[in-house]
C-alpha positions in Angstrom: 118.5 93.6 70.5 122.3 94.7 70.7 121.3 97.9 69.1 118.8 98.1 71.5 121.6 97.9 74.1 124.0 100.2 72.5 121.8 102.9 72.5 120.3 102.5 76.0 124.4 102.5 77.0 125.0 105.5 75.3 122.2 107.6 77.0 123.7 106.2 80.1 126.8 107.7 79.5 125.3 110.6 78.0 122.7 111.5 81.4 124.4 109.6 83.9 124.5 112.9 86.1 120.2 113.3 86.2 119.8 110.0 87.8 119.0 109.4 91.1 121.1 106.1 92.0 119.5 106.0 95.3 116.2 105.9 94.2 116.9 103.7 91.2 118.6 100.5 93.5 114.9 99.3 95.1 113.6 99.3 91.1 116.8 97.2 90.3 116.6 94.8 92.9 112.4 94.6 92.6 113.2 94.0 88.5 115.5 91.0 88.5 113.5 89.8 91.6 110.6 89.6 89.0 112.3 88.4 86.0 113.8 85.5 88.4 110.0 84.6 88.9 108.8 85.2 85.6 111.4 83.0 84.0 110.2 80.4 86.5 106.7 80.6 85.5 107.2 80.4 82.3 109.3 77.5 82.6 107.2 75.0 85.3 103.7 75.6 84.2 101.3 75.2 81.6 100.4 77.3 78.7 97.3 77.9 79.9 97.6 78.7 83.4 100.5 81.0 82.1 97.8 82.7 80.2 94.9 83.1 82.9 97.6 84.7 85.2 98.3 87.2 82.7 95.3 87.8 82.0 94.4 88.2 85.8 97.0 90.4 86.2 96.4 92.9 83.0 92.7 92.7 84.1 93.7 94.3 87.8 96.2 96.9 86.4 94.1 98.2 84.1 90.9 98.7 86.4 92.9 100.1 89.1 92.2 97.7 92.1 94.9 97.0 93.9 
């Protein structure tokens, strides 16, 4: 994982000038909005029910109804 991190710093640094910061903030702020929920899940409910939402959700994504 921390080499993981080093390298995704270093291609930071290295194309830091062909990113579009303004474009990038709403994925930010949607990303730890959903990791914040995710963590929750994960933590308060069952296994199970973990599972079926998953499994819901893969289901839709992959069948393109949205």
């Amino acid at each position: 994982m921390l080499y993981a991190y080093g390298i995704n710093f270093f291609l930071l640094l290295r194309f830091k000038e062909y990113i579009d910061w303004q474009k990038l903030w709403p994925l930010m702020v949607g990303a730890l909005s959903g990791i914040r929920l995710g963590i929750y899940f994960l933590k308060n409910y069952e296994d199970v029910m973990t599972k079926k939402i998953v499994g819901i959700v893969v289901v839709v994504f992959a069948s393109g109804i949205s």
